[in-house]
C-alpha positions in Angstrom: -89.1 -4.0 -38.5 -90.0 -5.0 -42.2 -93.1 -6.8 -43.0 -93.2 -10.8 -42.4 -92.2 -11.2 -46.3 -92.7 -9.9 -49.5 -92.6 -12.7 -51.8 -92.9 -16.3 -51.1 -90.1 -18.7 -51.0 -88.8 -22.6 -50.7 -89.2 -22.3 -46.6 -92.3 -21.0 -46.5 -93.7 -18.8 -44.2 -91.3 -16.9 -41.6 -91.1 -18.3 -38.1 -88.7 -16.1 -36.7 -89.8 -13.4 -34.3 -87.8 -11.1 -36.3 -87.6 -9.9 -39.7 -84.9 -7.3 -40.7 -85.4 -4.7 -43.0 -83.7 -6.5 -46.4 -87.3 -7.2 -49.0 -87.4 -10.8 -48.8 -87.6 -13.7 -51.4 -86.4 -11.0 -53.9 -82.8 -12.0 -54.7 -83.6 -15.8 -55.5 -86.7 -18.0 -54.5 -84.2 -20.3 -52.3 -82.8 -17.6 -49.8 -85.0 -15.5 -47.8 -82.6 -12.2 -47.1 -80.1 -12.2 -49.9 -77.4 -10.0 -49.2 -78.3 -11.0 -45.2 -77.4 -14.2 -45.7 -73.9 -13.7 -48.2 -72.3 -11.2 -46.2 -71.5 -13.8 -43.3 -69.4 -14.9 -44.9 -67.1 -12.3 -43.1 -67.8 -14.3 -39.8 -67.2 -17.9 -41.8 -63.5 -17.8 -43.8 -61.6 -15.4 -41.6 -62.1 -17.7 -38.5 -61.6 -20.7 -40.1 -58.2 -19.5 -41.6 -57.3 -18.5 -38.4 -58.5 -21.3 -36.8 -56.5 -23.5 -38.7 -53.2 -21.4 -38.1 -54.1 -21.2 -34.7 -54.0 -25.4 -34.8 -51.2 -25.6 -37.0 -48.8 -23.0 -34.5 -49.8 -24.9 -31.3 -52.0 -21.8 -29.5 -53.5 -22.6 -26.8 -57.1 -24.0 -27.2 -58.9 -21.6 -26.5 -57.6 -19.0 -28.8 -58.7 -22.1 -31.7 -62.6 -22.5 -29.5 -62.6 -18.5 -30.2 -62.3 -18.8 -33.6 -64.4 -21.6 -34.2 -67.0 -19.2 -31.9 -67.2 -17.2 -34.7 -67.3 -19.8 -37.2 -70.7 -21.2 -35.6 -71.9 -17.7 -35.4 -71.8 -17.2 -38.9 -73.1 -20.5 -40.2 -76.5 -19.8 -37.7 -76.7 -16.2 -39.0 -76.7 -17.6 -42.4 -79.0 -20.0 -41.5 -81.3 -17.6 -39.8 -81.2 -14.9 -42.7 -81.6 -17.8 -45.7 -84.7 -19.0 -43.9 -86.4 -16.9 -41.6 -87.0 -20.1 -39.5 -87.4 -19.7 -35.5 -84.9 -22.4 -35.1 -82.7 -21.2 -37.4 -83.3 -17.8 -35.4 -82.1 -19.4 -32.1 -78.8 -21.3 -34.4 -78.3 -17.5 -34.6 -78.7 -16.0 -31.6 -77.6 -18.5 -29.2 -74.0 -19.1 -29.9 -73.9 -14.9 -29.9 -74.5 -15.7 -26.4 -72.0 -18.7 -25.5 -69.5 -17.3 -27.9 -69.1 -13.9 -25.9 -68.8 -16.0 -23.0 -66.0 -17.9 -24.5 -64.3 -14.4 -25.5 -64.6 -13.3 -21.8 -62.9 -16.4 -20.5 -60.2 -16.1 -23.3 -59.7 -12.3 -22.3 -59.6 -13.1 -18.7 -57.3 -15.3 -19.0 -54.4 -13.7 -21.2 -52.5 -13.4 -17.7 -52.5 -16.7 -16.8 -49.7 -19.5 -17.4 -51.0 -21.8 -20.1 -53.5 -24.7 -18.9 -54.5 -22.9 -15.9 -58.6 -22.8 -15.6 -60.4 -20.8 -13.2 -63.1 -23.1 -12.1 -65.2 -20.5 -10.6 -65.0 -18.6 -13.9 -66.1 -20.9 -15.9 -69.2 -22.5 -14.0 -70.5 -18.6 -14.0 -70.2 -18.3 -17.5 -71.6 -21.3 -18.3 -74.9 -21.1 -15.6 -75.3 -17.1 -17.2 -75.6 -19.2 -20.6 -77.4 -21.9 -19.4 -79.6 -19.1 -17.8 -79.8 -17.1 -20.9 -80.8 -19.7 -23.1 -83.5 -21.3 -21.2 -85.2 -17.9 -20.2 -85.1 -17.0 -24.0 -86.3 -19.5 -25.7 -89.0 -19.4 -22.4 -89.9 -15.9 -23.0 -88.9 -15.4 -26.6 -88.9 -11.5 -26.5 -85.5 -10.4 -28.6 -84.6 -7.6 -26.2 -83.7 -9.6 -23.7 -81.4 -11.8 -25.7 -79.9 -8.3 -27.4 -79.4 -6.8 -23.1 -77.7 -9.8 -22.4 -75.7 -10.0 -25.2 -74.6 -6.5 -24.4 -73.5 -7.4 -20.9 -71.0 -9.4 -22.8 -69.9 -6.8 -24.7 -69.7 -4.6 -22.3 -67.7 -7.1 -19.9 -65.3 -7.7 -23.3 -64.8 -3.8 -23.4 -63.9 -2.7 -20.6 -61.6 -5.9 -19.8 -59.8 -4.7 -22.9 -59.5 -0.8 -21.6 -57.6 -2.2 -19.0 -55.6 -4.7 -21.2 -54.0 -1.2 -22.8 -52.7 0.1 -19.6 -50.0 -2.6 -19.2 -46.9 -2.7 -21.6 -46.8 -3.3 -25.3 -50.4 -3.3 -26.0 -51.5 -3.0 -29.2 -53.7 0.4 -28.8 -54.0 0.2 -32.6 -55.6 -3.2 -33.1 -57.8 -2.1 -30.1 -59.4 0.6 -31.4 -59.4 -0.6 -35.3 -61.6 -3.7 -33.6 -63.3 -1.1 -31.5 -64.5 1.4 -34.6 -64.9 -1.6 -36.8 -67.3 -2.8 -34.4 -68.9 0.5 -33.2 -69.8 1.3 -36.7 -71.4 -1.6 -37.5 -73.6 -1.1 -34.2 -74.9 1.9 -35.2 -75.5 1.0 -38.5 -77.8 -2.1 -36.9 -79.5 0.6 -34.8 -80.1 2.6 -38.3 -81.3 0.1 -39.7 -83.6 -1.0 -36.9 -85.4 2.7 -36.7 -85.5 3.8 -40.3 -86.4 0.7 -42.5 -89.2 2.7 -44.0 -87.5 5.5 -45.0 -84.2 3.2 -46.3 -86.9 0.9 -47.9 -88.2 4.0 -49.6 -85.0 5.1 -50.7 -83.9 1.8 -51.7 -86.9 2.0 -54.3 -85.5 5.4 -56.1 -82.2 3.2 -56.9 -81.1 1.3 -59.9 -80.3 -2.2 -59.0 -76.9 -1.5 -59.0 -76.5 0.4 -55.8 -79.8 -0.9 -54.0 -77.5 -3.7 -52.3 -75.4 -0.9 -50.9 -78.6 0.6 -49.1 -78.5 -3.2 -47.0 -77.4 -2.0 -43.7 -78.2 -5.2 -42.0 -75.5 -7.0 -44.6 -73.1 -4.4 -43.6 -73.5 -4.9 -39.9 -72.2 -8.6 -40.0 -69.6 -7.4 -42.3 -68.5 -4.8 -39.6 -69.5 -7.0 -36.4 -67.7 -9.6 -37.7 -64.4 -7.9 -38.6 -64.4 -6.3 -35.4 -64.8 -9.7 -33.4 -61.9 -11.3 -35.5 -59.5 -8.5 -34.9 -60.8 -8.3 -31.1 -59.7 -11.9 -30.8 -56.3 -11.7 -33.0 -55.8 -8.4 -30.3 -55.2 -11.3 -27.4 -52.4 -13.3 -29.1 -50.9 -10.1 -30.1 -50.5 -9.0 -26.7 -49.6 -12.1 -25.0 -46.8 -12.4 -28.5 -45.1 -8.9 -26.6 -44.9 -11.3 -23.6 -43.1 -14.3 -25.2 -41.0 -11.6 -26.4 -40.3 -10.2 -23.1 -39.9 -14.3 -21.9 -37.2 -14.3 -24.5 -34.9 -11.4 -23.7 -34.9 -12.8 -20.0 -33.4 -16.4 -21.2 -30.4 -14.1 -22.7 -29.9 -11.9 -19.9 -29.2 -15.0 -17.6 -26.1 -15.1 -19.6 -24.8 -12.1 -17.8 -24.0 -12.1 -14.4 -24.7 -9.1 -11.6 -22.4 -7.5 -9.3 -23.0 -5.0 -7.0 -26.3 -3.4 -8.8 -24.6 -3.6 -12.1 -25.4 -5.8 -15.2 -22.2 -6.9 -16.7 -22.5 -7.3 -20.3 -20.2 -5.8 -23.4 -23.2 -5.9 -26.0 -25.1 -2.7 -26.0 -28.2 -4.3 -27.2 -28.3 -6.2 -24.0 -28.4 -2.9 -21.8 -31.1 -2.1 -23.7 -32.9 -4.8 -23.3 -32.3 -4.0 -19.2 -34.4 -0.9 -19.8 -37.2 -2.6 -20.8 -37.1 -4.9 -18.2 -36.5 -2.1 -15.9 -39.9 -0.4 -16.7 -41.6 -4.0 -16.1 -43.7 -4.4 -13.2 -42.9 -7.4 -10.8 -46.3 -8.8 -11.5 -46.1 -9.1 -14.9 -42.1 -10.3 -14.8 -43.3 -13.4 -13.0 -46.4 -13.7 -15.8 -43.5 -13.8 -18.5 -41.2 -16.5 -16.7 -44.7 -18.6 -16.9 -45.8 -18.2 -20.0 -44.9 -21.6 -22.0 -46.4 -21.1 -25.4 -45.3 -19.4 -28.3 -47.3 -16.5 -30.2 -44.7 -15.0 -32.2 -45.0 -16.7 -35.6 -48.6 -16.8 -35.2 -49.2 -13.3 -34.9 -46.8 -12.4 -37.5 -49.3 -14.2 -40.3 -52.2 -12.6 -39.1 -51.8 -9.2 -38.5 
């Protein structure tokens, strides 16, 4: 890690039991980590446009609590990296925390008719925050907030491998969220082990590039993208199974006799093949799903 601080600033002297690798108080007097702090802004307007869409297309709530899971997210980082404050440190790290646990509930979920709540769910995900958050500020030792962050993640990832072996999911908006995330992670890890030597090389740079050099800055830029298309990569899916819900409302306009859909337009046989290849499972999740994604996903992918 980088050295407490290198010039002195409006907030004084850093709390935090971190400091990341970006040369502090050297941007402006009034923000601690510079191009740490600006480069949320990839976890602050993306959410909040799709928050508001979200709202405006009648989602269900929690695909809006996702967003806004973000939102706070990126206001705390910002907080965190203008200040280098130990509260502003846990405005930071915190909602990482209850956020993921939000995006495991919404993932859990996305084969589920609309309102339904699984009790037992939730009160786990809650106590594991609850737990989290009280042995962490307790302890205050940041690899034990970054492990069980990653049991998150890792929950979050393999929940999604098994979200693309059903039908119609989108394996490209998987694994765009997946590499956008991935490389931002081993960027952090970069950063993390080498700040001497990127400090160093940061030095032989005109000030033109040096921000380049900010891997830190380019880890929320990556973490963040990859979390908002993670989260658009539910709506999309469950948008295949309105879709589906759709096509069954116009094949109860044809009738059956003896194994043998009726039906003179050829688009509608067609639409028998699909349904056809649909497991009974997920036939009965389409006759319950009540909300439309359709338009939703259509503006933001």
């Amino acid at each position: 890690m980088a050295p407490v601080a290198d010039y002195p600033g409006v907030w004084g002297k850093a709390t935090a039991t971190i400091d990341w690798c970006e040369e502090n108080y050297v941007v402006t007097e009034y923000v601690a980590e510079f191009w740490n702090t600006i480069s949320n802004l990839a976890m602050i307007i993306p959410p909040i446009l799709a928050g508001i869409k979200a709202y405006q297309e009648k989602l269900e709530t929690r695909f809006v609590v996702s967003f806004l899971s973000i939102l706070v997210v990126g206001i705390g980082s910002w907080c965190f990296h203008m200040t280098l404050l130990y509260e502003m440190q846990l405005f930071d790290e915190l909602p990482m925390i209850w956020g993921s646990c939000i995006f495991v509930f919404d993932l859990f979920h996305s084969f589920t008719p609309p309102k339904y709540q699984n009790l037992p769910m939730i009160l786990c995900l809650v106590l594991y925050s609850f737990i989290i958050t009280a042995v962490y500020i307790s302890i205050k030792n940041p690899i034990f907030h970054e492990t069980a962050y990653a049991v998150l993640v890792f929950t979050l990832f393999f929940k999604s491998l098994d979200m693309l072996r059903r039908p119609n999911s989108s394996r490209a908006l998987f694994f765009t969220a997946l590499a956008t995330y991935g490389t931002g992670f081993i960027i952090w890890n970069i950063d993390n082990f080498f700040c001497h030597n990127i400090r160093e090389f940061r030095g032989t740079l005109t000030s033109p590039w040096r921000p380049l050099t900010q891997l830190h800055a380019w880890w929320h830029l990556l973490a963040g993208l990859g979390t908002y298309i993670h989260v658009l990569y539910r709506p999309l899916w469950e948008s295949h199974i309105t879709m589906y819900q759709k096509k069954w409302k116009r094949m109860d306009q044809y009738t059956k006799t003896d194994d043998v859909i009726t039906g003179s337009d050829i688009s509608t046989l067609q639409e028998v093949a699909w349904h056809l290849c649909f497991k009974v499972k997920e036939v009965i999740i389409v006759r319950k799903k009540a909300h439309s994604f359709t338009n939703f996903v259509h503006i933001l992918t």
